[in-house]
Structures are given as C-alpha cells and as structure tokens.
VMD Tcl script that draws the C-alpha trace (Angstrom):
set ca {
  {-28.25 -10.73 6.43}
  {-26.99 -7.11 7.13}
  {-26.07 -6.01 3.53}
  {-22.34 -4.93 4.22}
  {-22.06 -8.71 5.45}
  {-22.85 -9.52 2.23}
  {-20.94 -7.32 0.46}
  {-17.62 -8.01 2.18}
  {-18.28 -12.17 1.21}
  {-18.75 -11.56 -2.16}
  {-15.98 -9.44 -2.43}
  {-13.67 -11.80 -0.54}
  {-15.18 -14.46 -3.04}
  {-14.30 -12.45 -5.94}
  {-10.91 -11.42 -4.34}
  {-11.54 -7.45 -4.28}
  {-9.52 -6.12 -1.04}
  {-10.67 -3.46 0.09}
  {-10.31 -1.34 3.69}
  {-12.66 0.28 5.60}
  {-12.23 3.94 5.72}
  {-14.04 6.84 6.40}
  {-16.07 7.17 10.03}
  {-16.31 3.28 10.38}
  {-12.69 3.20 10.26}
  {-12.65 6.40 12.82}
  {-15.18 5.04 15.08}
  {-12.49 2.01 15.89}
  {-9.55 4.00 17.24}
  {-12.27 6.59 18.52}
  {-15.04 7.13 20.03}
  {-18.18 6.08 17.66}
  {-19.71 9.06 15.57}
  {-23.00 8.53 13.11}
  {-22.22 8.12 9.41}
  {-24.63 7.29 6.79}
  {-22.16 5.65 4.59}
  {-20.39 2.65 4.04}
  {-16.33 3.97 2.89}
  {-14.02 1.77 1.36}
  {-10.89 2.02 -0.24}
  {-10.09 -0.05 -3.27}
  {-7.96 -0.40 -5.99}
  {-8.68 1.48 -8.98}
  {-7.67 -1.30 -10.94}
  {-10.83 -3.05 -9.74}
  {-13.34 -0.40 -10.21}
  {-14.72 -2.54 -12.89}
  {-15.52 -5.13 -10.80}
  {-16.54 -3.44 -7.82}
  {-19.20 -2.08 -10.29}
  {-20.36 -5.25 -10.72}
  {-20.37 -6.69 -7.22}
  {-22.20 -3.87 -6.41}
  {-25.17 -3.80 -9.20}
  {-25.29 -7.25 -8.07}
  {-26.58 -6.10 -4.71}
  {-28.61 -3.58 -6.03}
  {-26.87 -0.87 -5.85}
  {-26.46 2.24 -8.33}
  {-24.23 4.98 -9.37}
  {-25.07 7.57 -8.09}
  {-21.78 10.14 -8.51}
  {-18.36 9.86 -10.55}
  {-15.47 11.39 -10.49}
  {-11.88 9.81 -11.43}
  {-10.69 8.73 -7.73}
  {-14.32 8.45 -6.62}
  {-17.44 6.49 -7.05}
  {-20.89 7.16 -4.99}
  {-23.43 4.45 -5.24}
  {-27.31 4.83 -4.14}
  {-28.74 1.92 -1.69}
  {-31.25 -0.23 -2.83}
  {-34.82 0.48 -1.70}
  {-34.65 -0.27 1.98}
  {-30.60 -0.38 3.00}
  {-30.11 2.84 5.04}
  {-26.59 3.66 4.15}
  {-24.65 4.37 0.82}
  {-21.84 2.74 -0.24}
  {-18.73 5.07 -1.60}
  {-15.33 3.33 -3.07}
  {-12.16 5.59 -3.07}
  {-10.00 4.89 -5.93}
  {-6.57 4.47 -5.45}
  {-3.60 2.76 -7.97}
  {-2.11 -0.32 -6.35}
  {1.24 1.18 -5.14}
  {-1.13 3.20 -2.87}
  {-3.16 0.68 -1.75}
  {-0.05 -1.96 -1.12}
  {0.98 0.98 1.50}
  {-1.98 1.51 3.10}
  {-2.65 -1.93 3.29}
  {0.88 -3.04 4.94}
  {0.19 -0.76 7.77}
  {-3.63 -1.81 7.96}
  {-4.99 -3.07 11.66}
  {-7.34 -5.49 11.73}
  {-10.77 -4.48 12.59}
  {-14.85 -5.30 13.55}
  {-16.44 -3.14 11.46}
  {-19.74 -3.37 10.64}
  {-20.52 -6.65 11.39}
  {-17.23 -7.93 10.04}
  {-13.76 -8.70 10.76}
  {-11.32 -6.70 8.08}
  {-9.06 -3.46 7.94}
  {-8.95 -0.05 8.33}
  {-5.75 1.80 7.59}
  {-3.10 2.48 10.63}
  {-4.19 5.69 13.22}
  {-1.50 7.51 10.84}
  {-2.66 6.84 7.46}
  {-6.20 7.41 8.48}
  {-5.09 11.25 9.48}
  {-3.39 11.40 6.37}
  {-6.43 10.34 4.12}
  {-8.73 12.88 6.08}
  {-6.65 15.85 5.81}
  {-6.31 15.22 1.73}
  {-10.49 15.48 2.21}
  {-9.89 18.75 4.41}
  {-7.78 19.84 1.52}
  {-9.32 18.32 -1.91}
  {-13.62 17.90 -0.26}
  {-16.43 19.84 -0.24}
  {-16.81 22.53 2.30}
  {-19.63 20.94 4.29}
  {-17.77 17.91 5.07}
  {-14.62 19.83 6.67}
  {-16.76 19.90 10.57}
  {-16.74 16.25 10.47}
  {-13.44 15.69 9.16}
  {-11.60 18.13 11.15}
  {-13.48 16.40 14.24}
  {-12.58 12.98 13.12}
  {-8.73 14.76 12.99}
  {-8.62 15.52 15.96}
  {-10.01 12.82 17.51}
  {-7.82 10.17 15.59}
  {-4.88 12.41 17.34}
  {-5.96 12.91 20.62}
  {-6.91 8.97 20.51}
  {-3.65 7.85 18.96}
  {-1.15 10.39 21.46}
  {0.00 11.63 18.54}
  {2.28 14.90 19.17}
  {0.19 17.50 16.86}
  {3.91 19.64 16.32}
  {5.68 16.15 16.13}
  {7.46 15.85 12.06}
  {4.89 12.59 11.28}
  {1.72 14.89 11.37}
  {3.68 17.81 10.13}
  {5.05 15.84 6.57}
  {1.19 14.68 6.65}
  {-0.26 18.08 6.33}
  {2.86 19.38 4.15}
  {1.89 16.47 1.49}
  {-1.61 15.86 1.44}
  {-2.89 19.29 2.69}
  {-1.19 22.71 2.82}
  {0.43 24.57 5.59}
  {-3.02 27.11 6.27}
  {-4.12 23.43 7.43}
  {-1.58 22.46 9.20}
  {-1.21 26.38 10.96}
  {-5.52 25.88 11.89}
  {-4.47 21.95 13.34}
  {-2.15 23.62 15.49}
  {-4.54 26.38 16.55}
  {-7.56 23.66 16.93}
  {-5.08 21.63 19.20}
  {-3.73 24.61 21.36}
  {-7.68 25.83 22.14}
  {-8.11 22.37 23.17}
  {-5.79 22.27 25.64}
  {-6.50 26.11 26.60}
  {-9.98 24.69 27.41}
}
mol new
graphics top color blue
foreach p $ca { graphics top sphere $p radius 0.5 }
foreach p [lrange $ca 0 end-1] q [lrange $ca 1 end] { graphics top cylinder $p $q radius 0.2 }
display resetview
C-alpha cells in the first residue's frame, strides 16, 4: 500500500487532521508540477503525536525548527514527509475554508486557492532562497488558475501580511510581463 495511504489512515485513526499543502495541494487547482515531498499542515499541538505516527512508519527527523519538522523516508519510499506547525486558531481558519481534494491516492483537504497563495508568499518571504523559483511559479499559477485580480485588495492584504511590499511590487511586475508576453 502506497505509504501516504497509510499514513493518512493512521492519522485519521489517531484523529490528527491535517491538510495537504505544498505542490500536492498546488497541483489540484493547477496544472501538476514534480515535488519530492509529501507537505502537510498540522497542528502544533499535535507535533507530539505526529512524531509518533510517523516513527511508526519508519520515518526520521531529519530537520527542526519551531514551526517546522523535516522527516527522512524509510529505505525505499521516494518522497519526504514535512509537517508545518501551526497553533489551532490557525489551523481552525485554514481548515473552514479547506476544499476537498484527491491527493495522493486519497480523498482529504488542501487549503482554499486563497489561503494556499497566502501560505506560499510567507515561504517567498520567511524560505530559503532556492525554493523562491518554485514558489513564485506555484504563485502565479494558483492566480492565473483561480482568476484572481493580481492588483485586486485580497492578494494585496496577502502580500502586506505575510510578505512585504518588494514582494508584492515583483508579483505585480511578474504578472504585467506575463501579459506583455
């Protein structure tokens, strides 16, 4: 059985909700791109026991950081699994506004078109350098796909609060070379 199958059982046996975020949760408003992890949000509260879910499986820590955890596949599962962290006001949110979802083999939710924008322009702001290609692409296509108005005040609160206004100023020069092309 496809391990993410497995993993989304046992956490609906154990009562962890979670989303689906990251390219899996791009790839079903857009057009599919590659990823070699498995993102899912979850509430910080249950870190603890996504821990163990997860050793369960096999799986190992890999990176830490306070909002963050990485884990390393087991020998033979291509893909790594990463949980963001967020405290449950957050998640309630995000989870209101969820869509249901086939993801990976299983029916569950990714966050609205809206929120998803929102979560990758906090990575443009707060990630490393080398992802920013991918998630400015993923951006833009979560726009374009979405008919969201790139000047319209919903995408310009979203880069006001979780980026900065140099991101929201290269959005708008992204979007206007897109049309000019």
């Amino acid at each position: 059985m496809f391990p993410v199958i497995i993993i989304h059982q046992e956490a609906q046996r154990r009562g962890l909700p979670y989303l689906v975020i990251g390219a899996h949760a791009v790839n079903a408003y857009c057009a599919p791109r590659g990823t070699l992890d498995v993102d899912l949000l979850v509430r910080k509260t249950d870190s603890p026991r996504w821990r163990d879910l997860l050793a369960a499986e096999g799986f190992k820590v890999l990176n830490e950081a306070e909002n963050f955890l990485n884990f390393s596949p087991p020998y033979g599962i291509p893909f790594r699994v990463d949980l963001m962290l967020v405290n449950d006001a957050a998640f309630a949110r995000l989870r209101e506004s969820a869509q249901a979802a086939r993801c990976l083999g299983v029916d569950t939710l990714v966050p609205s078109a809206l929120a998803l924008v929102a979560l990758k322009v906090h990575a443009l702001h707060h990630g490393p350098a080398e992802r920013k290609g991918k998630d400015w692409m993923d951006v833009e296509n979560l726009v374009r796909a979405a008919n969201f108005n790139p000047r319209g005040p919903e995408l310009a609160d979203i880069f006001h609060r979780q980026g900065t206004a140099e991101l929201y100023a290269e959005f708008l020069k992204r979007c206007a070379h897109e049309r000019s092309t």
